[in-house]
N, C-alpha and C positions, 0 to 999 in steps of 0.2 A: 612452670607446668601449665598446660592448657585446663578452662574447662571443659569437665566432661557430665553427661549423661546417662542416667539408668537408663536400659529397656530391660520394661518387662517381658518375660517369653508372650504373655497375655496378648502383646501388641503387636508380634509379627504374625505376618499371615501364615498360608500353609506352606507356601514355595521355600520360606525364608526359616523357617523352621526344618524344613525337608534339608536343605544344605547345613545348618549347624546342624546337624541330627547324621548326614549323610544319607539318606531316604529319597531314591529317585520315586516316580509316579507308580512305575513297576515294584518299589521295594516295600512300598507306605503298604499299611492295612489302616484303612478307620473303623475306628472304634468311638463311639460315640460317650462322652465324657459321660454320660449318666450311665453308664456301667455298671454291674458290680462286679467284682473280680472274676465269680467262676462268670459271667457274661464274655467279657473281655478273652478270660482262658478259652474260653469253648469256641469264641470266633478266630483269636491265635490260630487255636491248634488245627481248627479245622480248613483254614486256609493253609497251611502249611502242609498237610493232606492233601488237599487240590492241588498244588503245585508240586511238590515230591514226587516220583517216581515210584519210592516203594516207602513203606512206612517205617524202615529204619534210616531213610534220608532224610525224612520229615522229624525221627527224633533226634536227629545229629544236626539240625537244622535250628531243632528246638533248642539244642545244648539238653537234652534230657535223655536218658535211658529208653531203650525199647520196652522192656515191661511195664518203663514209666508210663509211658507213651499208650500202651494197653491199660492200663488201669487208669488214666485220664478221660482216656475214649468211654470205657462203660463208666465211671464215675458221671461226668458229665453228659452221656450220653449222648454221644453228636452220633448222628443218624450218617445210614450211609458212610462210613469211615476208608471205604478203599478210595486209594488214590487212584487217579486217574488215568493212568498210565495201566493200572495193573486192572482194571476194568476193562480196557480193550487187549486184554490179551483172552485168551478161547480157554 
């Protein structure tokens, strides 16, 4: 058997984390490691809003329920919560 080596995740960059992860540039969200959780949740969810179509895509997106999905929004309060899509309709 050959020698081998640790890597730590610590040591690859962003590219090479994005492929073990499967995360194109399009798929990644950053979130900045000093976070804390509802931080992290609020920018989740609220990007996942932005790009959704309607907010039952955004919580099937989440893997989370629709009422879940309403009572994360006014728990954490993320501003502005309609998606994008459904802002430009009249």
């Amino acid at each position: 058997m050959g020698d081998f080596e640790t890597v730590q995740l610590g040591e690859l960059g962003p590219r090479a984390l994005a492929s073990v992860y499967g995360a194109t540039g399009l798929d990644a969200i950053a979130i900045p490691a000093r976070s804390t959780l509802a931080e992290a949740e609020r920018m989740l969810i609220a990007e996942h809003l932005a790009r959704a179509k309607t907010k039952t895509e955004a919580a099937r997106t989440l893997g989370i329920g629709l009422r879940t999905l309403y009572t994360k929004i006014q728990g954490l309060r993320i501003p502005d919560a309609e998606p994008k899509a459904a802002s430009a309709r009249g």
